[in-house]
N, C-alpha and C positions, 0 to 999 in steps of 0.2 A: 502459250497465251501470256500478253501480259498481266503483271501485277498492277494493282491502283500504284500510281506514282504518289510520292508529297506532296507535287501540288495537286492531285485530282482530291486528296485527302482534305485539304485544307479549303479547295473549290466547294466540295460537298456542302463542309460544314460552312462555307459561307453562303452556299445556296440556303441551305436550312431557314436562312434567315428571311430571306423570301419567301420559301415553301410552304414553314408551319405559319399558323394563322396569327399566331400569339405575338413574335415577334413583327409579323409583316404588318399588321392593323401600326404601330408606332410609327415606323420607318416609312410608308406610304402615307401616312396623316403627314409628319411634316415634312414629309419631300416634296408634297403636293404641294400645302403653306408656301414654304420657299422657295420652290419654282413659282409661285401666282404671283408671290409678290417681288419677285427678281422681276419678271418680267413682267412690270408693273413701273417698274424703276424704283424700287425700294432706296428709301433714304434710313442715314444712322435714328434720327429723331421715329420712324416708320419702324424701326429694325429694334428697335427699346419696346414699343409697347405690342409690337408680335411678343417677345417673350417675357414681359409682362402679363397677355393675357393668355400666352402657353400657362406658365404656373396654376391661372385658375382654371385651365383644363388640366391637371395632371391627376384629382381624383378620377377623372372621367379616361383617363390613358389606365391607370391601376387598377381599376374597376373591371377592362376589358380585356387586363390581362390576366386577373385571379378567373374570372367568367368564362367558363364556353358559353356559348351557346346551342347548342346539340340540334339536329333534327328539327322539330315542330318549335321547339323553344326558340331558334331564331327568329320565329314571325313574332313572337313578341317585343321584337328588339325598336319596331316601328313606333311602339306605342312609348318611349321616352321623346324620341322625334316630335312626332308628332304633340306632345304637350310640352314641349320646348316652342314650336311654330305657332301654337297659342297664346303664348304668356310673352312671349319677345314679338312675332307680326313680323320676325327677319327672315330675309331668304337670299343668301348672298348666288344669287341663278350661277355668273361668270366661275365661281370657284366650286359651285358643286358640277358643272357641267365638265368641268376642267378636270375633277377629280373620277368622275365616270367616265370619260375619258381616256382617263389615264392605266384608269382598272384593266378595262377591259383590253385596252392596249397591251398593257403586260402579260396576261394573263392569257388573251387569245393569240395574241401575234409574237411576243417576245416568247413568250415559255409555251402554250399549244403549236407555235410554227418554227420559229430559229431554235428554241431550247432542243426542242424534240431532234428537228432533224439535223442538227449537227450531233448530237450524242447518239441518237439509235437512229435517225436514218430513214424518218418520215416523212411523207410528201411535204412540197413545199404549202400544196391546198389544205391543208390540215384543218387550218384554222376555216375550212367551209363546214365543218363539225364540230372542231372545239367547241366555238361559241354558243351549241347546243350543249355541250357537257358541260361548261361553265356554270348556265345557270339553273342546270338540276341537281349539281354538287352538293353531297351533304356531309362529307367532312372535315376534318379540322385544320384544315389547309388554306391557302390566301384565294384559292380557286371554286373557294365558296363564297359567291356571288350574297347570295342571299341571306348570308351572315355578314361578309365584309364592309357590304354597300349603306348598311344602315347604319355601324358605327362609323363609318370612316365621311357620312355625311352630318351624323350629330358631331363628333369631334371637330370637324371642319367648320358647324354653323357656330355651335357655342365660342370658340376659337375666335372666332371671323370678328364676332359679335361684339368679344372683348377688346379689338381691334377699333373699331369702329363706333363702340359706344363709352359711354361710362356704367359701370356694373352696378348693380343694385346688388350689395354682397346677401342682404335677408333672400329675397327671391333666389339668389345663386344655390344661396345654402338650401333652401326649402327643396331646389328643384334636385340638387346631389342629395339629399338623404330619401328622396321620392324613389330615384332609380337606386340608390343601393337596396333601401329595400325590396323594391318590387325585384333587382336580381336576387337575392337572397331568397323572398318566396319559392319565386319559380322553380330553383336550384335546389331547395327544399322540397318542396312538396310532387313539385311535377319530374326531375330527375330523375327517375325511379328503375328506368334498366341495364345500371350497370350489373354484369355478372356477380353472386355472391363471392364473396374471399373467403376461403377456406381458412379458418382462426385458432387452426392447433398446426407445430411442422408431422410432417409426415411420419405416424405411426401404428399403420396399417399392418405392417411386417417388419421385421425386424431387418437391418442392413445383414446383407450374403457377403458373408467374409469366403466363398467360394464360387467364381465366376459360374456363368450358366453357359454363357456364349462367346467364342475367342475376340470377337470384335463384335460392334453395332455401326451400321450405315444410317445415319438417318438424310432423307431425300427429303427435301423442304421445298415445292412448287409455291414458290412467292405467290401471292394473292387468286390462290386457285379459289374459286366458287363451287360453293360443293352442288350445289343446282347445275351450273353449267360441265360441271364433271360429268355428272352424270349422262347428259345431254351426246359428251363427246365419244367419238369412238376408241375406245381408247385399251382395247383388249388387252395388252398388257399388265397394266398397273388393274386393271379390274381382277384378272385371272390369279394377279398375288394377293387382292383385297378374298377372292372366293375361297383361296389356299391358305387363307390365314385369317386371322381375327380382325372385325371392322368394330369402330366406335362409333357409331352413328350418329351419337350425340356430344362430341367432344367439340367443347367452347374455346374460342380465343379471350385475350385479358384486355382490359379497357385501359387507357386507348388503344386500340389496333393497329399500332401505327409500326415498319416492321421494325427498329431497332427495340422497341420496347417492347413487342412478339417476343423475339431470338431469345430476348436476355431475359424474361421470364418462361419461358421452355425451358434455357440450357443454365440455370439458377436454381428450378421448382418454387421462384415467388414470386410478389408481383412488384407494381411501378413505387409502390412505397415505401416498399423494405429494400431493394435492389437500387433506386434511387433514378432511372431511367423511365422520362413520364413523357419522352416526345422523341421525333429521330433528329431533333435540337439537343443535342447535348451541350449543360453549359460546365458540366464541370466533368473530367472524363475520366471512366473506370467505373465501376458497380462495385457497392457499397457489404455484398455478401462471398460465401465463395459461390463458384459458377463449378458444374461440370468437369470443368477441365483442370480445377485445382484439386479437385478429390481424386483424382484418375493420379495425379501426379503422385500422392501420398501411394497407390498403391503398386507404385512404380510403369503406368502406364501412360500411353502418349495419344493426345487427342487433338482435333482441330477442324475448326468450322472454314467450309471455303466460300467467300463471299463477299460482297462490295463493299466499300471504304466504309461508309456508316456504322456497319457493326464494328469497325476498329475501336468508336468514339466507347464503346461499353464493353468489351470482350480485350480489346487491348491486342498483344501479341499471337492469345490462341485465333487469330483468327489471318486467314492466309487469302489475303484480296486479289479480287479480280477486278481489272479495269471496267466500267461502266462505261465507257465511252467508246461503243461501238452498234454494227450495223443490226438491230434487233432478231433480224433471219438468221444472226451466227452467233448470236450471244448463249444459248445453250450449248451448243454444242461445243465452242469452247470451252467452258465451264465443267462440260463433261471429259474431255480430255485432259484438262488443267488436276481433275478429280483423277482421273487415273494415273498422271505423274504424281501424284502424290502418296496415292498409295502404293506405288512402287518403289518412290523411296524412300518414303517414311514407316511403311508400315502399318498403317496407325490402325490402335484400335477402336478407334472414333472418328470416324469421318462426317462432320455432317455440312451437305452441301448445299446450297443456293440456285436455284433453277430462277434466273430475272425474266424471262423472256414474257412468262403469260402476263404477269403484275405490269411489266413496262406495256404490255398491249393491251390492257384495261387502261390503266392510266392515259396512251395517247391518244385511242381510241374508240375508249367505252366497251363496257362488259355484254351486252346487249347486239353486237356485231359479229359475225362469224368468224372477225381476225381473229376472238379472243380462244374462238371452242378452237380454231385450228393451232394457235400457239398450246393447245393442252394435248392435241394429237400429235405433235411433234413432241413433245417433253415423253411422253410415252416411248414412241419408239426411240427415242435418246437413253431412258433409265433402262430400256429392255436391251439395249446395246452395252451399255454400261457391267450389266449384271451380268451379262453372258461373257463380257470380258473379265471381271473378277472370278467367273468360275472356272475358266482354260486359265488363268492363275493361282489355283487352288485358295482363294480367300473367299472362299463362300461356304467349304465346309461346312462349319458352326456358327455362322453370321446371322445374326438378328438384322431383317430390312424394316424401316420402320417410314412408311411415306405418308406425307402431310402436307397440308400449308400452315402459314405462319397465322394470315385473316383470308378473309374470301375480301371481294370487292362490292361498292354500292354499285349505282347508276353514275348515269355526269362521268366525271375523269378518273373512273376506277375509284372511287375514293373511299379511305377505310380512316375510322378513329371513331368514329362516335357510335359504332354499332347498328348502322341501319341495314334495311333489308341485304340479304347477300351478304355480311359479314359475318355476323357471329359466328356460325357452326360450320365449321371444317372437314374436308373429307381427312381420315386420320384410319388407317392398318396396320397391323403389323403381320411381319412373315418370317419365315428358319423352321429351325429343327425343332427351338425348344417350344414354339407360336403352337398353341391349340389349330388346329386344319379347319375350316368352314364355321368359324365361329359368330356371332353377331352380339354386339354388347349395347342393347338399348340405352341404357342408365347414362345422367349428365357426368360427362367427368370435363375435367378442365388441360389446357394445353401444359398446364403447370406441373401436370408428371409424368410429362417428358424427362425431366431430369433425374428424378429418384429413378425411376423406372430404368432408364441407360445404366445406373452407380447399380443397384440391385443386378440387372446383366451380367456386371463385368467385375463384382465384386467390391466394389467402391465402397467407400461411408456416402452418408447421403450428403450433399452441400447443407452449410451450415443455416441455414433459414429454409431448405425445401419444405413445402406445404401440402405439395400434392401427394395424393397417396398411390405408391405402386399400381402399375395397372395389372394386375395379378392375375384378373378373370382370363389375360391373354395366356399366361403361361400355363403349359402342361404339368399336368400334377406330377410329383417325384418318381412313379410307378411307371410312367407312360415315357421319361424320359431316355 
């Protein structure tokens, strides 16, 4: 299988810039501006007080990039609009029509129909469903209609405005300290479900300066839904959840987005101490150790196999796979890419990347039967997988540890902000040393994953890990 090439690397992260919502709300505001008035016949004298009355939008650009807007709080986003349409009586029709237009253009037809099927290889009719997933999207993505559509038309009118009139700077100001506050409220008081941070590092047990287990596998089913797991047939991966200890309540970290899943699992912190708060990485490499630098202190060798993304935060320990293929074979390459590597590396960390269900929430919503039958495939893949590491004798004393990173919303698979289908993950563990039939009610978070692997395999814990050993899995000393 191939690797991510440099340029799929570098494709990524300039998709990113598209993707996430933070940078695309800028870049779509004035690509719009400047197509409306290119084809307008923009002159230099025209071309001066565009970016003249840009500058007195650039609170209003800063503002909606410190801001989400989450969930239920994007319907608030109407009401700065709307008392902008009061107090000005402007309504530039041609350039907001131009701009919904445009949206929905890129959005359903560039990235739900061409993006799609030239990378994984979906119909070319896609977009006779995208545009249903568009606009019940509620993550933090540009594919969130009902967050995008309402800053990228106050920016456009206030803009336009400046264009077009002379500014009353009091009223400007009145109406910019109206909306920072009213976001500032909101983000305040109504905010209220991101997951807690665990506020001491991990000292529930003490670090095992003698391994448990020769190696840990951990199997990471990108954007599995623990609902729709459930739903799937999936005997395999169930029969090791029955043979082994299940979390039932094990949370992912806010945003759910997956570079900043991965890198707080294989870290045990979160977006703030590690330094990864989007799958936009602007400055690359994580800011603590990860995983794989503690493994090295104790002369052991680990590596995440996965797609270009995690490069921008994991760096070298991570061994990419190309994304740019037909969805129906994207596991299973993946899975065979995983078996060369423990062949010849050895390793006693493997942890790998299942895209296949995440890419079919994403292209075509979690709510459709593509997405349960992409998780009954991942099944008999990982049951294929295991049965070949044990005619390899490397299952011995192997810790399996299967997960996903987030589960998926509605709309286009969409994960970050924690709505329904995201938060709680299906998460098992299984081996020798794993308790047999065990059930662990209790909230724990994805964050100790990492302690949890270093405790396994003898490690120190990473230098900022937070989460605490997941302990209640392991067999007591007596029983081992």
């Amino acid at each position: 299988m191939k690797k991510a090439s440099k340029f799929e690397k570098i494709a990524a992260r300039c998709w990113n810039l598209l993707n996430e919502g933070k940078p695309f709300t800028p870049i779509f505001v004035i690509g719009t501006m400047l197509l409306f008035h290119l084809l307008d016949g923009m002159t230099l004298e025209e071309g001066g007080k565009i970016f003249h009355s840009f500058l007195l939008t650039v609170p209003l650009f800063v503002l909606y990039y410190i801001y989400d807007y989450p969930l239920f709080l994007r319907n608030y986003l109407w009401i700065p609009y709307v008392i902008f349409l009061m107090i000005s009586s402007f309504v530039p029709t041609t350039l907001l029509l131009l701009a919904v237009s445009l949206y929905f253009f890129f959005t359903v037809f560039f990235w739900g129909t061409l993006y799609y099927h030239l990378r994984i290889g979906t119909t070319w009719l896609n977009f006779t469903r995208f545009w249903k997933l568009v606009l019940k999207n509620s993550d933090s993505t540009s594919g969130n209609a009902q967050e995008q559509l309402p800053k990228a038309l106050l920016l456009l009118s206030v803009w336009e405005y400046g264009v077009q009139h002379d500014v009353h700077t009091p009223s400007f100001i009145a109406f910019y300290v109206f909306v920072f506050v009213w976001s500032f409220i909101l983000h305040r008081y109504l905010f209220d479900w991101k997951p807690k941070v665990i506020d001491h590092y991990t000292n529930n047990v003490p670090p095992n300066e003698k391994s448990l287990s020769d190696r840990v596998i951990v199997l990471v089913v990108d954007g599995m839904r623990k609902d729709r797991f459930e739903q799937a047939n999936a005997p395999f991966l169930k029969s090791l959840r029955t043979n082994g200890t299940d979390f039932t309540q094990m949370e992912t970290v806010y945003p759910a987005r997956t570079v900043v899943c991965f890198t707080s699992m294989l870290t045990g912190t979160y977006p703030f101490e590690h330094g990864i708060r989007s799958n936009m990485v602007w400055k690359l490499g994580i800011r603590v150790e990860s995983i794989f630098d503690v493994l090295r202190k104790v002369g052991k060798k680990g590596k995440v196999l996965g797609i270009a993304h995690l490069v921008d935060s994991l760096g070298n320990d991570v061994e990419t796979v190309t994304a740019v293929m037909h969805n129906d074979v994207a596991d299973r390459n993946i899975m065979e890419r995983a078996k060369q590597l423990m062949t010849e590396q050895d390793l006693h960390l493997l942890v790998v990347q299942f895209i296949g269900t995440d890419q079919t929430g994403h292209s075509r919503g979690v709510h459709y039967d593509e997405y349960v039958q992409k998780i009954e495939e991942v099944d008999t893949l990982i049951q294929q997988f295991i049965e070949w590491l044990h005619e390899q004798g490397k299952m011995d004393n192997t810790t399996l540890i299967i997960c996903a990173d987030h589960g998926q919303a509605d709309g286009i698979g969409g994960h970050g902000h924690l709505d329904e289908g995201e938060r709680y993950v299906p998460f098992f563990m299984y081996g020798p040393m794993i308790e047999k039939g065990k059930r662990i009610d209790e909230k724990h978070s994805l964050v100790s994953l990492a302690p949890t692997i270093a405790y396994l395999l003898g490690a120190p814990y990473p230098s900022h890990s937070r989460g605490p050993v997941l302990v209640e899995a392991l067999k007591k000393e007596g029983e081992r």
